[in-house]
C-alpha positions in Angstrom: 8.2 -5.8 -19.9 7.2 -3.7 -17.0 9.8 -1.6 -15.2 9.7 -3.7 -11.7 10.6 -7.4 -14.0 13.1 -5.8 -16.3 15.6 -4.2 -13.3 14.6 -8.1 -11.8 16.1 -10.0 -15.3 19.6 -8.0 -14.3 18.9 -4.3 -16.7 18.0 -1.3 -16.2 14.5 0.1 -17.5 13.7 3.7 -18.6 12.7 4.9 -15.5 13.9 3.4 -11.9 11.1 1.1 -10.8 9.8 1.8 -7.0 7.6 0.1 -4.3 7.1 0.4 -0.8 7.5 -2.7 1.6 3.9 -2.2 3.9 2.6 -0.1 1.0 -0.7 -1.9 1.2 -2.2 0.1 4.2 -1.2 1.4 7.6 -0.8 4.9 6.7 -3.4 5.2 4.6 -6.8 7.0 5.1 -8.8 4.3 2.6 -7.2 1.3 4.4 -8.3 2.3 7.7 -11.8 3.3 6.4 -12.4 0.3 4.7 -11.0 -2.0 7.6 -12.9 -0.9 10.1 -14.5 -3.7 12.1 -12.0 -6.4 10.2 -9.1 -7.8 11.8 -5.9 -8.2 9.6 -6.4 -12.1 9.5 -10.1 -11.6 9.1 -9.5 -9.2 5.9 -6.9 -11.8 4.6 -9.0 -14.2 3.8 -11.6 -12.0 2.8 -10.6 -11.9 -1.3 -12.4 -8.7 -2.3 -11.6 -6.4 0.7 -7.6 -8.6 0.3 -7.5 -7.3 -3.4 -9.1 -3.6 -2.5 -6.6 -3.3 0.1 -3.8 -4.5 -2.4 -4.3 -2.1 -5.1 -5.2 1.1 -2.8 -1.1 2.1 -2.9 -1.3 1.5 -6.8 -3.6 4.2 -7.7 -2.7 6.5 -4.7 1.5 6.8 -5.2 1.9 5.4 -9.1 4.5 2.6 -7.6 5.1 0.6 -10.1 4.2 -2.8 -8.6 1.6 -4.0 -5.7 2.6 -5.8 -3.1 -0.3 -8.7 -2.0 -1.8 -7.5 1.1 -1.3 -10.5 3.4 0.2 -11.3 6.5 3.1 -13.5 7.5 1.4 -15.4 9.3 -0.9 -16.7 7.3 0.7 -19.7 6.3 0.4 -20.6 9.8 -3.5 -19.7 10.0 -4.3 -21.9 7.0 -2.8 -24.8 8.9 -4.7 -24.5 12.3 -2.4 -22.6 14.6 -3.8 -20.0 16.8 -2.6 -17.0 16.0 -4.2 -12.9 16.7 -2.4 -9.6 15.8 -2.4 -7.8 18.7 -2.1 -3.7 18.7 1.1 -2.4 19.3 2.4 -5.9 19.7 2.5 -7.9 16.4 1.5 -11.5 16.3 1.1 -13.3 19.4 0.6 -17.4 19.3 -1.6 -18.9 21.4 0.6 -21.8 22.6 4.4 -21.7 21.9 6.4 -24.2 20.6 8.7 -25.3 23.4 9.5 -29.1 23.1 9.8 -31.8 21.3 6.7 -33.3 21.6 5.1 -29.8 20.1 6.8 -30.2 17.5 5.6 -33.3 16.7 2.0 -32.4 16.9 2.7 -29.2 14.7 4.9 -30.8 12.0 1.5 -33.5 10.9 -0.8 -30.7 10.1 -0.8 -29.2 6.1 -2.2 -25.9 5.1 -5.9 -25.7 4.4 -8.0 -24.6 1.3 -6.1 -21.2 0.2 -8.8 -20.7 -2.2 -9.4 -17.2 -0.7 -5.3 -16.2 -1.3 -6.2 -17.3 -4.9 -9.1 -15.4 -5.4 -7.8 -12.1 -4.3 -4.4 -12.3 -5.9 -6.9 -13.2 -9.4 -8.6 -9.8 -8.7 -5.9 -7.9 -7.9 -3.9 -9.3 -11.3 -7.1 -8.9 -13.2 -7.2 -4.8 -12.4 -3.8 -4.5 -12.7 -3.5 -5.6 -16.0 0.5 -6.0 -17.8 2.1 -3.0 -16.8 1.9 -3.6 -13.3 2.9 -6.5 -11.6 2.0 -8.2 -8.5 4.6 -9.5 -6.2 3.5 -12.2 -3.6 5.3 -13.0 -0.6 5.6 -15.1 2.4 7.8 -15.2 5.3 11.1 -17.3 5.8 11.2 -20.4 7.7 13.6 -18.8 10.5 11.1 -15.7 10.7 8.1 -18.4 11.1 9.9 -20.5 13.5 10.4 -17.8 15.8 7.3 -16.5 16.5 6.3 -20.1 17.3 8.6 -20.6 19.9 9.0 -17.2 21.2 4.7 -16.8 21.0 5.5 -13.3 20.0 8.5 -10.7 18.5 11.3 -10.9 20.3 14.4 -8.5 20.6 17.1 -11.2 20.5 14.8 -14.6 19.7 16.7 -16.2 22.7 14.5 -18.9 22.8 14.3 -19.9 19.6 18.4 -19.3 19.8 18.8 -21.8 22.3 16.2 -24.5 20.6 18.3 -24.6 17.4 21.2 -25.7 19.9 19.2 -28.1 22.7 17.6 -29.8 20.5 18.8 -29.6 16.7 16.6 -32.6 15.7 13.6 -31.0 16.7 14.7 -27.2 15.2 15.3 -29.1 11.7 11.9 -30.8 12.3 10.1 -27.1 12.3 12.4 -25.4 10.3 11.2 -27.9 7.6 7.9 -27.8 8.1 8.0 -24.1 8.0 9.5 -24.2 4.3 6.9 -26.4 3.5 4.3 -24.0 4.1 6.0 -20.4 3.1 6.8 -22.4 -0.3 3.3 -23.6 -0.7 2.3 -19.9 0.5 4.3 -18.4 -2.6 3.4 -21.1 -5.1 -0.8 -20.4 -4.6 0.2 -16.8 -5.4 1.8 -17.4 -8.1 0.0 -19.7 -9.3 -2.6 -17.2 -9.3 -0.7 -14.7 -11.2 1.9 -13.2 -9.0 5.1 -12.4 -11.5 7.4 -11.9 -8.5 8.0 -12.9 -5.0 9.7 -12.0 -1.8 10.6 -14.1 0.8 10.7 -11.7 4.1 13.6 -13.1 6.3 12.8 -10.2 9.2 14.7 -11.9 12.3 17.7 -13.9 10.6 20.1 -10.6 11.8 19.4 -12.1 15.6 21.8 -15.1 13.8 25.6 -15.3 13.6 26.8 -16.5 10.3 27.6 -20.0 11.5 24.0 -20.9 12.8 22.4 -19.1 9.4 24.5 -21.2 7.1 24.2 -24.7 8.6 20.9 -24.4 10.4 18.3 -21.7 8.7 19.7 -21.3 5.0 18.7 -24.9 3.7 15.4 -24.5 4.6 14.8 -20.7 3.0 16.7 -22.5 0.0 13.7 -24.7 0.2 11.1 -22.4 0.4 12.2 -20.3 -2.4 12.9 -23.3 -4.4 9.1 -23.9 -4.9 8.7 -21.5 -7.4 12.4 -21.7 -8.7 12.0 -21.1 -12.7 8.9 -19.7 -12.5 9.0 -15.9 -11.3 11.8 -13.6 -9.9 13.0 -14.2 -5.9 13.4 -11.5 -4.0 15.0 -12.3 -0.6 14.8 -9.4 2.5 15.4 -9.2 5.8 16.9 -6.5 8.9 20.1 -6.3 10.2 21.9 -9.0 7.5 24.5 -7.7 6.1 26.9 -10.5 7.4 25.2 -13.1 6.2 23.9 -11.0 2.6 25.6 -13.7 0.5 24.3 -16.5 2.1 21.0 -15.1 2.1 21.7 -14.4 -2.1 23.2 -18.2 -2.4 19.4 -19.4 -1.1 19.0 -19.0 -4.6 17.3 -15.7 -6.0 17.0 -13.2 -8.5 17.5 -9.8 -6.1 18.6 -9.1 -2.8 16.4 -6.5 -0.6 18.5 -4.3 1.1 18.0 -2.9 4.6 18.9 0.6 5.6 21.9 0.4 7.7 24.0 -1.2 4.8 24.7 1.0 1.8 23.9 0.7 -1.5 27.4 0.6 -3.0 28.5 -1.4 0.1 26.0 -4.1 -1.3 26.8 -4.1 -4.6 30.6 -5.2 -3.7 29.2 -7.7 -1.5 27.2 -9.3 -4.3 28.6 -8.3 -7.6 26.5 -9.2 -10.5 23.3 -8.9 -8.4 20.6 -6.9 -9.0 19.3 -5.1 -5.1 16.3 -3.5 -3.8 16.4 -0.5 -1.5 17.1 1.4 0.7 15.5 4.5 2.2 15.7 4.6 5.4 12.0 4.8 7.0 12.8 7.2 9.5 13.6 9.9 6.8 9.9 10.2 5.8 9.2 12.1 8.5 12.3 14.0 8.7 11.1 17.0 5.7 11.4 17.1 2.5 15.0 18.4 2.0 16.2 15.8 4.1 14.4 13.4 2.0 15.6 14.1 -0.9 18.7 14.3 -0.3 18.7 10.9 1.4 17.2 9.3 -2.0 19.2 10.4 -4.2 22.3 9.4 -2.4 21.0 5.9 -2.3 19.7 6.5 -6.1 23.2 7.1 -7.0 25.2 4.2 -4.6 22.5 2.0 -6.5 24.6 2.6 -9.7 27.1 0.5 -8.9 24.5 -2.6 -8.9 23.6 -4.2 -12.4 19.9 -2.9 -11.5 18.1 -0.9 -9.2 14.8 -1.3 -7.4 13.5 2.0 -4.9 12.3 0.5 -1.6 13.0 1.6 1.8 14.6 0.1 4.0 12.2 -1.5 6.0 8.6 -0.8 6.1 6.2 2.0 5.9 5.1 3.4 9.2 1.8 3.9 10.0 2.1 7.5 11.1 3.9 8.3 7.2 2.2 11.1 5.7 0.7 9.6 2.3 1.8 12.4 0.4 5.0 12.0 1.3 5.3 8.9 -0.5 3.3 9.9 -3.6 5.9 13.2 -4.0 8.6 10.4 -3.3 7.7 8.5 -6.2 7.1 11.0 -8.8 10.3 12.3 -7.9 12.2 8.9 -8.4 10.4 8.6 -11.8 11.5 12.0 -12.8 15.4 10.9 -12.6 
């Protein structure tokens, strides 16, 4: 069993598995070469250039699991809603959802052919071979539901805030719809031969811990529910560690880790649960000393978890120096 999937089953392997969230391009020099002229949603669906793009971070840095390069919104461009990733910005939706009656006419449609996810996840699993698994992904319901309504990131998701209250019939309408699709999202994947997912919660820290539990958490518990059995769950998101057992009760197999909550911190929060993290981003640029130091202090507060995944704590940024990482990973492996 491959180093990534034994840490997930609750043990520790030989060597500490390690992967990158955003791993699959930004700061790489072959990403952006191959890219050029493709927009993120255009090379999504495009399988070969998807799988290319996918396994780039593989044979660069030796991480010991690829990450399906996708986007988050894609469940969401499958099923007709107008959506562009703009520079600098994120995703940006063409027509917010504001009302009741938008909901209406969002909830009726269904995700079309995702033959092209399927493909590319095929090609990706076919290179990779056993040793190296494949984790799909999609993003939670919450996550999904607020770029609809707020038609772009937000700091504090005030609108989507305030829908969950004005109108809670409506908010449970979407929220449900929106499991629908991330669960469908992770079932083609893995279906196609991921062996693990994550579901990437990245705005449910905007939520206090009575509005996660009674309004959000069913519907990630639905999402992730649709390949329950089937592969290891990874849940993530930023900013969560008051709601880090509700997130785990969703039902999973891990819990990703962001950087502002410590290892050992997390480990007391969810005993018996094996977590993923949590190098803090902003430490890659900071030299190598510093660096080092930083991961193996959070190589040693990972002890006190049944089993260890490396990850940082959020994602890579593009301006990360891809050496960096590669030096990063050989020295996790050498522990």
């Amino acid at each position: 069993m491959s180093a990534l999937l034994t840490a997930l089953s609750g043990q520790r392997p030989e060597k500490l598995p390690v992967w990158f969230m955003r791993q699959a391009g930004r700061s790489l020099p072959e990403y952006k070469k191959v890219r050029e002229g493709t927009t993120i949603l255009e090379a999504c669906l495009k399988p070969e250039l998807a799988a290319e793009i996918t396994l780039q971070p593989v044979r660069r840095h030796g991480v010991d699991a690829a990450i399906f390069f996708s986007d988050i919104m894609m469940p969401l461009v499958l099923a007709g809603v107008g959506v562009e990733i703009h520079s600098g910005v994120g995703p940006v939706i063409d027509e917010p959802i504001r009302t009741a009656e938008d909901v209406d006419a969002l909830v009726g449609r269904e995700m079309a052919d995702p033959s092209a996810i399927s493909e590319a996840v095929r090609l990706v699993v076919d290179e990779l071979g056993d040793e190296t698994p494949l984790i799909g992904f999609a993003g939670a319901p919450f996550t999904l539901a607020a770029y609809l309504v707020e038609g772009k990131g937000s700091r504090d998701h005030l609108a989507a805030r305030t829908m969950m209250h004005a109108d809670p019939h409506s908010w449970q309408r979407l929220l449900a719809w929106c499991a629908e699709l991330s669960g469908e999202f992770l079932r083609v994947q893995v279906d196609a031969g991921a062996r693990a997912v994550q579901l990437f919660d990245s705005w449910a820290g905007a939520l206090t811990r009575a509005d996660y539990v009674e309004r959000v958490a069913p519907h990630s518990a639905a999402a992730l529910a649709a390949v329950e059995g089937l592969v290891p769950r990874i849940h993530f998101g930023t900013g969560t560690r008051h709601i880090l057992d509700d997130m785990a009760a969703c039902g999973v197999e891990a819990m990703g880790i962001d950087y502002r909550t410590p290892l050992d911190e997390a480990a007391w929060l969810l005993p018996g649960l094996p977590l993923q993290g949590n190098i803090d981003p902003a430490l890659l640029a900071a030299g190598w000393d510093a660096l080092e130091r930083h991961a193996l202090d959070v190589v040693e507060r990972g002890k006190a978890a049944p089993a260890h995944i490396v990850n940082l704590g959020h994602g890579v940024p593009p301006t990360t120096d891809p050496g960096v990482l590669t030096d990063l990973v050989a020295l996790l492996h050498a522990l």
